[in-house]
C-alpha positions as CSV (number, residue, x, y, z in Angstrom):
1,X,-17.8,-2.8,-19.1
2,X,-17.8,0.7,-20.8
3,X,-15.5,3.6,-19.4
4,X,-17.3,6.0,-17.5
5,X,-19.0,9.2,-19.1
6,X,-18.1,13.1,-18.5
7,X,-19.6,16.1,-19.6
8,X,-17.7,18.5,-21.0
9,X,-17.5,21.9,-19.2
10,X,-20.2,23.6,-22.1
11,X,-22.6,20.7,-20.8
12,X,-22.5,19.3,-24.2
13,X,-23.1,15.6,-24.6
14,X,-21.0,13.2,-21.9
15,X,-18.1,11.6,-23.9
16,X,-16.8,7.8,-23.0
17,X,-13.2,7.6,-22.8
18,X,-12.9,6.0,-25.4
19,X,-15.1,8.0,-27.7
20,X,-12.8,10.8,-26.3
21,X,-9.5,8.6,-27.6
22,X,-10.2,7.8,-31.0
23,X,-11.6,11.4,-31.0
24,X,-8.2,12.9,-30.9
25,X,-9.0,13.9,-27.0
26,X,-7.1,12.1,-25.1
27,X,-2.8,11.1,-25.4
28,X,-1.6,8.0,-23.9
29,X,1.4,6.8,-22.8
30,X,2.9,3.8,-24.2
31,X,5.9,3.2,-23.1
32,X,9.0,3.0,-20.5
33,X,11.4,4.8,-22.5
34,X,8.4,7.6,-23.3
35,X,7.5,7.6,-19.3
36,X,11.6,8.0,-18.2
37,X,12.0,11.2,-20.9
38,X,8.6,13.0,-19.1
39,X,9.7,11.8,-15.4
40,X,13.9,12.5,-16.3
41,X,16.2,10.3,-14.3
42,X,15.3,10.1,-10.5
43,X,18.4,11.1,-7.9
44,X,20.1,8.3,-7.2
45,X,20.0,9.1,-3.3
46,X,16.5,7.4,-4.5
47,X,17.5,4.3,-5.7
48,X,20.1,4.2,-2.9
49,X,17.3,4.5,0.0
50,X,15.7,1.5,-1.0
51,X,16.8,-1.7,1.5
52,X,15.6,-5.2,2.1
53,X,16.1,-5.6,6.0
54,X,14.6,-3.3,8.4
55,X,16.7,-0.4,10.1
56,X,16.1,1.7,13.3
57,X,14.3,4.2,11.3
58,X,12.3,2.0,10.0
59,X,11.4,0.2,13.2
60,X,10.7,3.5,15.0
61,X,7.9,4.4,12.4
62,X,6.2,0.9,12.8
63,X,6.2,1.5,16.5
64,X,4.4,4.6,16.1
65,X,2.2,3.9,12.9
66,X,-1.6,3.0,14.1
67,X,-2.6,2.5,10.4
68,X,-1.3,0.9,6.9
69,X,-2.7,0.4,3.6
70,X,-2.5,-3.2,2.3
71,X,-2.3,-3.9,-1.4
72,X,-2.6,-7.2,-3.2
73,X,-3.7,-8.3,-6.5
74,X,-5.0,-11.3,-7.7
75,X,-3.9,-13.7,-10.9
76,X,-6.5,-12.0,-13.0
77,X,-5.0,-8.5,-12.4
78,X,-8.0,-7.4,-10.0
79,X,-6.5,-5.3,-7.2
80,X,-7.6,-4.5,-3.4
81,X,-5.9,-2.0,-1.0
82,X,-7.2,-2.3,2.5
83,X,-6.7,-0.3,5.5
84,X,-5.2,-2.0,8.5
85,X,-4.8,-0.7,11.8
86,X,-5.0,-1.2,15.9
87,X,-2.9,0.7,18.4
88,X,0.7,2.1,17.3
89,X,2.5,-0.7,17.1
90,X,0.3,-3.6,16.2
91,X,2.3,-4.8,13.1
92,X,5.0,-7.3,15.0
93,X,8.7,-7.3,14.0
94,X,9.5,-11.0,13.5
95,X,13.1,-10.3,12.8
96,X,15.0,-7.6,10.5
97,X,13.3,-9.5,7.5
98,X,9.8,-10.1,8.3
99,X,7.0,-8.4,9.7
100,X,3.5,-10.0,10.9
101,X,0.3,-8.4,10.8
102,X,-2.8,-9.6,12.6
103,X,-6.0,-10.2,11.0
104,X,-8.9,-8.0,13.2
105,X,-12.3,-8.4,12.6
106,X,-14.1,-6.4,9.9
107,X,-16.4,-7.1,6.9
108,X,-15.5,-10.7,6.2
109,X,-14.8,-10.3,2.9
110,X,-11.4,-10.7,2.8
111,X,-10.4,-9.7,-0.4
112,X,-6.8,-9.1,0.3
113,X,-6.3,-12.4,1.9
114,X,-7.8,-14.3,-1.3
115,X,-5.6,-11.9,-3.7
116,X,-2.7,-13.4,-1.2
117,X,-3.2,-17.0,-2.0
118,X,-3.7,-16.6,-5.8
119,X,-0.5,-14.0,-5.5
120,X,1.7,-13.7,-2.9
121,X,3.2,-10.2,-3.4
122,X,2.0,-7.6,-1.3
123,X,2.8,-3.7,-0.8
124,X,2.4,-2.1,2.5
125,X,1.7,1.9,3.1
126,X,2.4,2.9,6.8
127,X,1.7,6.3,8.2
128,X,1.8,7.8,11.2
129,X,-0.6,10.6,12.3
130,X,0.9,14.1,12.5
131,X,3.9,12.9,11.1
132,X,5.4,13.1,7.5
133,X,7.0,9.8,7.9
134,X,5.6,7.7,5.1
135,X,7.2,3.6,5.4
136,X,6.5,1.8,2.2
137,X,7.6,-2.0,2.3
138,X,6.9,-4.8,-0.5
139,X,7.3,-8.5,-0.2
140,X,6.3,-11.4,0.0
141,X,2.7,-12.4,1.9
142,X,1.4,-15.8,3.5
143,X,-1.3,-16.8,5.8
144,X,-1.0,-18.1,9.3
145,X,-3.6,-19.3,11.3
146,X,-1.0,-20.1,14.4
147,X,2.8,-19.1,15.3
148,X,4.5,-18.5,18.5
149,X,4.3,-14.6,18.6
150,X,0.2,-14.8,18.0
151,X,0.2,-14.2,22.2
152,X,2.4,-10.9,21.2
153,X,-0.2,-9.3,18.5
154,X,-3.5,-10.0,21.4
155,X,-5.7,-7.7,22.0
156,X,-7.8,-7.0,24.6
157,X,-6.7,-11.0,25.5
158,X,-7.8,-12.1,21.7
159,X,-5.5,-13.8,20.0
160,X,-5.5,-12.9,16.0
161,X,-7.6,-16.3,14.0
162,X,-5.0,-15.1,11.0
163,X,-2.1,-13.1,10.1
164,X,0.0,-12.0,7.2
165,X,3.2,-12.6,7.6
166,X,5.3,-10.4,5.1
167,X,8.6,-11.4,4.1
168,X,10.7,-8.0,2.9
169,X,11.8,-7.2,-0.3
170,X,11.8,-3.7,-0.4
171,X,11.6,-0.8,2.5
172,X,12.3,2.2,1.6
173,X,10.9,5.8,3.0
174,X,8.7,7.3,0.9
175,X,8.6,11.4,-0.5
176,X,6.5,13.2,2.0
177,X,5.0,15.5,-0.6
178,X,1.8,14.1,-1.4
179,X,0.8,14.7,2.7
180,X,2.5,17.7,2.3
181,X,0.7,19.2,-0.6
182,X,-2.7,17.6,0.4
183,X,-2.7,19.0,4.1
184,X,-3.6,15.8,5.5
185,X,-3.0,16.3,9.0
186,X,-4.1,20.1,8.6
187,X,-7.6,19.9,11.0
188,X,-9.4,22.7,9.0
């Protein structure tokens, strides 16, 4: 598939990405060591915040987060983030290590639950409205169609059909600056 075309700001000819590139236009990146020398070393209050079992912070924001964003990819490198969400609260706290969340109706398609059984590895983006508490978690994903705490995630009486139970890796609260700087929550 070709790369997209822009037009230059003179409304001269659109230019592929690629045209662009080999044009001298455009400088890539290659590599680790060039990324850490642009980026510099991060804080290591950072790499410190990161955790693999869920703390009282962490359970607090899940309690009051409505809405996450589910990413997946499958074996062939094609990625899906979804949004997931239900009433604050709705993703279930199987124990300090694992988290469940129910499968609600939507489109059918189900792209994040085929990316899960080609590849189990998951990323999980909670917010919570108002707030500039951002709780990112990876891990581990499977499918359940049945476990004892499905009665727990009802709603409205309805049992979930599925669920994705995650199975922590990494928590860690995220930098708030992105909601900060795009005024998310700002009404106007």
């Amino acid at each position: 598939m070709a790369a997209p075309a822009s037009a230059s700001a003179s409304g001269a000819e659109p230019v592929s990405a690629s045209d662009a590139a080999s044009a001298g236009g455009l400088s890539e990146l290659r590599s680790r060591t060039e990324l850490r020398e642009l980026l510099g070393e991060p804080h290591p209050i950072v790499i410190d915040k990161v955790h693999d079992r869920l703390t009282g912070e962490d359970t607090d924001i899940l309690a009051r987060s409505p809405f996450c964003l589910l990413a997946t990819s499958g074996t062939g490198g094609t990625c899906d983030v979804s949004p997931r969400g239900d009433a604050p609260g709705f993703t279930h706290v199987v124990d300090a290590g694992t988290l469940a969340l129910p499968d609600r109706p939507g489109n059918r398609r189900g792209d994040s639950l085929h990316n899960i059984l080609d590849n189990p590895h998951a990323g999980l983006l909670y917010l919570v409205p108002g707030s500039r508490d951002v709780l990112r978690i990876n891990g581990r994903a499977r499918i359940l169609t049945d476990a004892p705490f499905f009665d727990a995630m009802a709603d409205a009486g309805r049992r979930p059909a599925l669920a994705l139970l995650v199975e922590i890796e990494q928590i860690y609260r995220h930098c708030a600056q992105s909601l900060h700087r795009s005024r998310l929550w700002d009404p106007a």
